[in-house]
C-alpha positions in Angstrom: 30.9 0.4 -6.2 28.6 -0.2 -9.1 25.0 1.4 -9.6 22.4 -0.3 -11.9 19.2 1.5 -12.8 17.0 -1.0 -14.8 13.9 0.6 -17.1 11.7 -0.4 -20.0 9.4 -3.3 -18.1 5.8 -3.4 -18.5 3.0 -5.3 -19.6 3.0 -7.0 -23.1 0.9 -9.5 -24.7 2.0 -13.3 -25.4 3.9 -12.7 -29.1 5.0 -8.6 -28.2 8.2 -6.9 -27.6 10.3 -5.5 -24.8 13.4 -3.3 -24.2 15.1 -3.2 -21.5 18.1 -1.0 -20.2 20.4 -0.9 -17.7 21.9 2.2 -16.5 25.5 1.6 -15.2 27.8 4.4 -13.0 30.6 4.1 -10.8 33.8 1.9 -11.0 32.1 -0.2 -13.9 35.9 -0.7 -15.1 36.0 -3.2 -12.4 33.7 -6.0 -14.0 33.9 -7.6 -16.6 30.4 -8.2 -17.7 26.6 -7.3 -17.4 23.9 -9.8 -17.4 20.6 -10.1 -16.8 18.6 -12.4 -14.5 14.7 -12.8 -13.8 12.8 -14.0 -10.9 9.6 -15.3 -11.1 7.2 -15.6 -7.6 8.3 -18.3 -5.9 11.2 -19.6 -8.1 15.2 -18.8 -7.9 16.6 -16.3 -9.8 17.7 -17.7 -13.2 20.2 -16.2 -15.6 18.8 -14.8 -19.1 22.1 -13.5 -21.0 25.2 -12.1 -20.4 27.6 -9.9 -22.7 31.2 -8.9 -22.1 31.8 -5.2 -21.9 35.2 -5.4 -23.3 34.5 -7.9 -26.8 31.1 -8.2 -26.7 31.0 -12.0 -26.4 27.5 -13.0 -25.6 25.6 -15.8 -23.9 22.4 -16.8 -23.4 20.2 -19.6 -21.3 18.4 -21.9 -23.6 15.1 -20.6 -23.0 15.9 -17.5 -24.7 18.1 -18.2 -27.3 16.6 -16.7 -30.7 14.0 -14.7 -29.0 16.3 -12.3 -26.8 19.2 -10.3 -27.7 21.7 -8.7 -25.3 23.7 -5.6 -26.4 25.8 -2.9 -24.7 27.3 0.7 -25.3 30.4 1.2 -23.7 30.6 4.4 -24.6 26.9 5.4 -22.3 27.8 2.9 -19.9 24.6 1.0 -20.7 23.0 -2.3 -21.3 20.3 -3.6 -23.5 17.9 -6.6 -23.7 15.6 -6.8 -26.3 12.8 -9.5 -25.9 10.9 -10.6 -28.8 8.1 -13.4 -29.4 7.1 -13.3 -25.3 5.7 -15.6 -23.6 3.7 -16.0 -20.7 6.8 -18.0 -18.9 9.2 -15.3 -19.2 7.0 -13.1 -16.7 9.1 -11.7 -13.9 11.4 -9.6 -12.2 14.4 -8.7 -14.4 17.3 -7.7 -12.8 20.7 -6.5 -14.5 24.1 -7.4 -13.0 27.9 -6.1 -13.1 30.7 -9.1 -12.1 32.6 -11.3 -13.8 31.4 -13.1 -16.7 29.3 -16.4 -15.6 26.0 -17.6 -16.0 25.1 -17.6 -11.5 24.0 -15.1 -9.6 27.1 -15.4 -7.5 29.6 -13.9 -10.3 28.0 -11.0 -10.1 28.6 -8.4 -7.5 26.5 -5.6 -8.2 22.2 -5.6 -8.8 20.0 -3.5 -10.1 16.7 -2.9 -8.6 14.5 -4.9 -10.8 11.5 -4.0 -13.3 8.9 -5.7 -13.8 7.9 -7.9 -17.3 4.3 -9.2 -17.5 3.5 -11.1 -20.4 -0.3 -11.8 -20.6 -1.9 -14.8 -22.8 
């Protein structure tokens, strides 16, 4: 079993910055990754990045490539995304994720709970 404690959402203006971090304990030897997914009302959950723990190979959904940058610390067990240049469309849930390295939901077999991102025009 994985845990995943998200922080560092909030409310930002259209052009601002976010950091978010993910918290991992338990067996987080057995995956391979983390990534980080988002959830806006009413649409599917869509991937954002991912990064390998072991390497650091990263990938990231065209939406957010150049504006976002994923990072981890092996060492804390922990998993970063910072946002830059925000836009309103990137409001939503964000959700961290340990599994095996993929861009769909369904690689992933641990969740976090979610914080929040609102980016105001």
């Amino acid at each position: 079993q994985v845990l995943l404690v998200e922080s560092g959402g909030g409310l930002v203006q259209a052009g601002g910055s976010l950091r978010l971090s993910c918290a991992a304990s338990g067996r987080t030897f057995s995956s391979v990754a983390m990534g980080w997914f988002r959830q806006a009302p009413g649409k599917e959950r869509e991937f954002v990045a991912t990064i390998k723990w072991i390497g650091g190979g990263t990938y990231y959904a065209d939406s957010v490539k150049g504006r976002f940058t994923i990072s981890r610390d092996n060492a804390q067990n922990t998993g970063t995304l910072q946002m830059n240049n925000l836009k309103p469309e990137d409001t939503a849930v964000y959700y961290c994720a340990a599994g095996r390295l993929g861009n769909y939901a369904g690689d992933y077999a641990y969740w976090g709970q979610g914080t929040q991102v609102t980016v105001s025009s």
